[in-house]
Every structure is written in C-alpha cells, then in structure tokens.
C-alpha positions in Angstrom: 0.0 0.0 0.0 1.1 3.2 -1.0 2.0 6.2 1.8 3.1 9.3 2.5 5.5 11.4 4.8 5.3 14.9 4.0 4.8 14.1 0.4 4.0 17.7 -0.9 6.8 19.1 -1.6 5.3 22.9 -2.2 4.7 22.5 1.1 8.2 23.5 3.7 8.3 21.4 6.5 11.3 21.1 9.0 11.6 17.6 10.5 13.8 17.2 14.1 15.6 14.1 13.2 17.3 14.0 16.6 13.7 13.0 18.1 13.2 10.5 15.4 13.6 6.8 16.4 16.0 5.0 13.8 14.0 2.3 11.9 15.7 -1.2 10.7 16.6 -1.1 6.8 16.8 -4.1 4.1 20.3 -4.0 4.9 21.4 -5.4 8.5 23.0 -3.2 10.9 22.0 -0.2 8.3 19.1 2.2 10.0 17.1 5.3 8.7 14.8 7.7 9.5 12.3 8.7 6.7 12.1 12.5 6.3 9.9 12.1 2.9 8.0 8.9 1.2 5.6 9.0 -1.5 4.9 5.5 -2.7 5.3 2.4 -1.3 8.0 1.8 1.9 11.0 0.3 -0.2 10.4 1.3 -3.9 8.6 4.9 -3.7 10.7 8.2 -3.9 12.2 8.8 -0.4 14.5 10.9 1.1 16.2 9.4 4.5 19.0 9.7 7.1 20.9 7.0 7.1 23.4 5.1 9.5 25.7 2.5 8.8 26.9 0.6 11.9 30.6 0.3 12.0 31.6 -3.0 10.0 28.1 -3.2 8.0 27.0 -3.3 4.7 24.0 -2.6 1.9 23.5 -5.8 -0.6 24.1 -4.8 -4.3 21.2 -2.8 -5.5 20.0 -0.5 -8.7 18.9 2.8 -8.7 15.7 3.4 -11.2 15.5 7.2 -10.8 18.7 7.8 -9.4 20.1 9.0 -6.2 21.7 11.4 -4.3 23.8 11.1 -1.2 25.4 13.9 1.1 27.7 12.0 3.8 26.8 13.9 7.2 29.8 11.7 9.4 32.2 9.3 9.1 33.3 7.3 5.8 30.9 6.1 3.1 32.2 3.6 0.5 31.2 1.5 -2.2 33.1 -0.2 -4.9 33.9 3.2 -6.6 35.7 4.0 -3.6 35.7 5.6 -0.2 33.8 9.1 0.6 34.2 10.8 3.6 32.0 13.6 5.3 31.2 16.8 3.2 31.3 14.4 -0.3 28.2 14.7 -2.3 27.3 11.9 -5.1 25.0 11.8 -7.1 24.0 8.4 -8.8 22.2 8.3 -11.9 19.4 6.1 -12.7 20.7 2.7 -13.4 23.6 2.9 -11.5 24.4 -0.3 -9.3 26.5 -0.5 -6.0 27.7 -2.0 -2.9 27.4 0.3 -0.1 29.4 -0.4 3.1 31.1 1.3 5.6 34.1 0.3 7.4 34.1 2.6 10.8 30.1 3.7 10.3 29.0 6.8 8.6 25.8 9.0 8.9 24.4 9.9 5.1 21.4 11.8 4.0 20.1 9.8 0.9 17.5 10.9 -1.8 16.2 8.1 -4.0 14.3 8.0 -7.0 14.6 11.9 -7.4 17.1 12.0 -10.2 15.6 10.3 -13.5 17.8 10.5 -16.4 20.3 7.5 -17.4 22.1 10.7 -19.2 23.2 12.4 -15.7 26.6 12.4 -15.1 28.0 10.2 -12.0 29.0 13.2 -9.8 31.5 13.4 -6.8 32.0 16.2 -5.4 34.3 16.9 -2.0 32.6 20.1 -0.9 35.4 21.3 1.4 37.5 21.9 -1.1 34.6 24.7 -2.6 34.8 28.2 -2.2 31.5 29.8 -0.5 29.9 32.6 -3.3 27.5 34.8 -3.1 24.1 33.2 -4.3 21.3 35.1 -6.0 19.1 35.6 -2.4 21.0 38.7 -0.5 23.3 37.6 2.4 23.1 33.6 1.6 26.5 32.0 0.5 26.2 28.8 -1.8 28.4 25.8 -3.2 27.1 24.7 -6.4 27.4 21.2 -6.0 25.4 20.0 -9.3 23.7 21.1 -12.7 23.7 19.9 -15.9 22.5 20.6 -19.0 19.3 19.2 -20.2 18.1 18.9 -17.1 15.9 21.8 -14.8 17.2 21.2 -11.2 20.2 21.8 -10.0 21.6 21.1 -6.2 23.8 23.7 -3.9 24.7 24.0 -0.2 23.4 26.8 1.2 24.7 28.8 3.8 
C-alpha cells in the first residue's frame, strides 16, 4: 500500500531528526529515518538519514531514478571507492552498488529523485569549494550539481 510522509513538496516542513527513532533497513545493521516517502515503503521516492553501523554493509542494488547522497559523518564507500564527510554523489538512474562502511558513517540519501540515465556520475568533496555569493541577498552557496538538459540543480546553502 502506498504512503506518505510529507509528500507535498510545495509544502516547507522542517523535520527534528534528533527525536526521530531509527527504523531497521533491508540492509542489517544499516538504520534510517524517513524525512519524505511518497509510494510504497521500499520502492517509492524517499529521502532518508541514514546510518551505517561500523563494519556493515548494503547488498548490491540498482537505482531506477537515481540517487543522491550527502555523507553527514564518518566514511561512506562502495566499490567506486571511499567518501568521507562533506562528499556529495550523485548516482544516476541505473547505476548499481555496494554500499558499506568500514568505521560507520551518517548519510542523508535521496532516492528515485534524479531520473535520467544521461546524468553524469558526480562526486564532489565540498570542502574543497569556495563559499559565493548566491542570487538571495546575504546567503552564501556551493554549487554542487547542474547539468545541461536537465531543470534542477543542487547547492549547499549557507
């Protein structure tokens, strides 16, 4: 059956994660808390913290629709390699991976969000940005993503 958790996005919502129970995942010793879910629990569009326990792992999995993946703390990796906090990625759809973490990491994960097998595979180590001045007066940005042929593009705003 299909749900929702705050599913319209023209609606701004701010969620207090820290009072959030975590929730078991597919994978063992992997945990999230849902922020946003329309569809069904484990194939609808969702947007999730994540938390790998030290030593865990994801199985190998596709991503119809893409994903996107900001690492909050500690060390993501998969098979393309290792991504510590601050690195954004962003998946494109069909992409396939192995997600682990050695020591445990905290992510925050969009999935399904990002349709387009023509999307670039992006990595990006944001620390290694400068801030710049965005278009809204006194807000600083790092563009972290855009491309062309597509209408959204993703920055860290400060």
């Amino acid at each position: 059956m299909a749900e929702s958790i705050n599913g319209d996005l023209s609606i701004r919502v701010t969620v207090d994660t820290a009072r959030m129970q975590w929730a078991p995942s597919p994978g063992r010793s992997v945990w999230r808390k849902r922020v946003h879910l329309v569809g069904l629990p484990e194939c609808g569009q969702v947007t999730s913290v994540v938390r790998y326990e030290p030593h865990s792992s994801f199985p190998t999995h596709d991503h119809p629709g893409g994903e996107e993946i900001f690492v909050l703390d500690g060390i993501f990796s998969d098979e393309q390699g290792d991504w510590p906090a601050g690195t954004f990625l962003l998946n494109p759809e069909g992409f396939r991976h192995t997600p682990f973490s050695e020591n445990g990491c905290v992510i925050f994960v969009k999935l399904r969000q990002f349709a387009g097998r023509e999307r670039a595979h992006v990595v990006v180590a944001t620390h290694a940005l400068d801030w710049i001045q965005s278009p809204i007066p006194a807000v600083l940005e790092k563009r972290l993503y855009e491309q062309p042929g597509f209408s959204d593009h993703v920055v860290l705003e400060r």
